[in-house]
C-alpha positions in Angstrom: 0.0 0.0 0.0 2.2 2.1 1.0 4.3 1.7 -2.3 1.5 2.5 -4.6 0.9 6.2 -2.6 4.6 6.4 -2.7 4.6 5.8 -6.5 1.2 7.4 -6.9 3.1 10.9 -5.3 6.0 10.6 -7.2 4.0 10.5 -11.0 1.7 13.2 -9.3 5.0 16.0 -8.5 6.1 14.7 -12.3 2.7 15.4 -14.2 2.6 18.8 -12.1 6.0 19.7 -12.9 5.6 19.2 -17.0 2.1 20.8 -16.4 4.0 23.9 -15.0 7.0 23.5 -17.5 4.4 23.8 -20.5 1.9 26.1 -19.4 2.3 29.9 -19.3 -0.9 30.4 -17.4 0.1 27.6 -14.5 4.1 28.8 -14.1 3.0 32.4 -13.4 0.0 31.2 -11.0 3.4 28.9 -9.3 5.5 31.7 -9.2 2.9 34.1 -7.8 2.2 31.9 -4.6 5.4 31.5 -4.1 5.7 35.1 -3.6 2.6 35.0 -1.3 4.0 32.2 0.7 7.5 33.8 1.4 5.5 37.0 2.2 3.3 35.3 4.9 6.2 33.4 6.0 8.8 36.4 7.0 5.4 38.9 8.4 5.4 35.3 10.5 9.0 36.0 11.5 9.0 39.1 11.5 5.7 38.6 14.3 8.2 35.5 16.3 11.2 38.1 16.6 9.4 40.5 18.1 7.4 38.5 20.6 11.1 37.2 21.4 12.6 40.4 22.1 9.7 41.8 24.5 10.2 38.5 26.1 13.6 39.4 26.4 13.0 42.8 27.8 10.5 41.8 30.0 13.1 39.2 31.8 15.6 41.9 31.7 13.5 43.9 33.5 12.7 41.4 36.3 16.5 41.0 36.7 17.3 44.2 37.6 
């Protein structure tokens, strides 16, 4: 079973990737949630290394 989802995944990521090589329409569509994605990811980042540095602060505070 689980050699026919691991073969099943592998033909799937190669019919999308000739789908994407050959189509205009579908590289642009890849290319412009990829940009999405890498937006969301570094406001995500951006969001984590700020909560770290009040945490920071905050201990900094209670040290003194």
């Amino acid at each position: 079973m689980e050699k026919m989802f691991c073969l099943g995944l592998v033909l799937g990521a190669v019919g999308g990737a000739l789908i994407v090589a050959n189509s205009y329409k579908a590289r642009s569509l890849v290319k412009k949630s990829q940009a999405e994605l890498l937006e969301r990811v570094d406001e995500m980042m951006d969001e984590r290394l700020k909560d770290m540095s009040e945490k920071t602060d905050k201990t900094e505070k209670k040290a003194k």
